[in-house]
C-alpha positions in Angstrom: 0.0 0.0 0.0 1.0 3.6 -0.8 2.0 6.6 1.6 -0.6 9.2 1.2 1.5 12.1 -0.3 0.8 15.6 1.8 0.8 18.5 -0.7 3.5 20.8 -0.9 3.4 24.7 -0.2 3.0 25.2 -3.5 0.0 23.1 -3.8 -1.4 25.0 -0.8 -0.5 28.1 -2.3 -2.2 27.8 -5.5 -5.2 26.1 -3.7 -5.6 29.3 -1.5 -5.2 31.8 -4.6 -8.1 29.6 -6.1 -10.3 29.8 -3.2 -9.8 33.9 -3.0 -11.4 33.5 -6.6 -13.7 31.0 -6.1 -12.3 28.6 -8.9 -11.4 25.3 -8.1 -11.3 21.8 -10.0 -13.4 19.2 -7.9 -10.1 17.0 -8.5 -7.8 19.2 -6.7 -10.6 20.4 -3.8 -11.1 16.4 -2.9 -6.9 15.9 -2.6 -6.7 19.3 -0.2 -9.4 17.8 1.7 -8.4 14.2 2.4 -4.4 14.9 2.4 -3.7 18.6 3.1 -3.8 19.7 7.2 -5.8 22.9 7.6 -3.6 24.7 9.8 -1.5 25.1 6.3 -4.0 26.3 4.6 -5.6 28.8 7.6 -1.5 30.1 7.8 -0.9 30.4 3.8 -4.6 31.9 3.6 -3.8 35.2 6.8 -0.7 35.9 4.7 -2.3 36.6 1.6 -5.1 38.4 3.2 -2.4 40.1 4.5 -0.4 41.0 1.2 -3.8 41.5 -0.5 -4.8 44.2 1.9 -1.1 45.8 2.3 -1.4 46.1 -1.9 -4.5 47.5 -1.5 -3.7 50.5 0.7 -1.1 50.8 -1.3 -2.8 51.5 -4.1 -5.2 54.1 -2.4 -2.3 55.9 -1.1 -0.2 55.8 -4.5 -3.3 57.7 -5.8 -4.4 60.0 -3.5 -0.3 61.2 -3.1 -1.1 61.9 -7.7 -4.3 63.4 -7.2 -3.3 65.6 -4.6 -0.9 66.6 -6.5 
């Protein structure tokens, strides 16, 4: 019998980006559910809330600094 193979942070990584846009192959959302751990997921997910919302504000403030001035 086979090892069950955990996914990699790149899997997770490219799971959670799918997630944030709500695309996901029922393939790949059946592996991250029977091998992947959540607590990867919940960690890789806050830090690209994170980044997402840090780009954001910068974004406002990038425009607001040229439309002040």
């Amino acid at each position: 019998m086979t090892e069950l193979q955990r996914p990699t942070l790149w899997d997770i990584f490219t799971s959670v980006v799918a997630a944030m846009f709500g695309v996901q192959s029922q393939r790949k959302r059946e592996f991250d559910f029977n091998r992947g751990v959540f607590r990867d997921y919940a960690i890789v997910g806050l830090v690209l809330m994170v980044v997402f919302i840090a780009a954001v504000m910068a974004v406002v403030q990038l425009v607001m600094f040229f439309a002040v001035n």
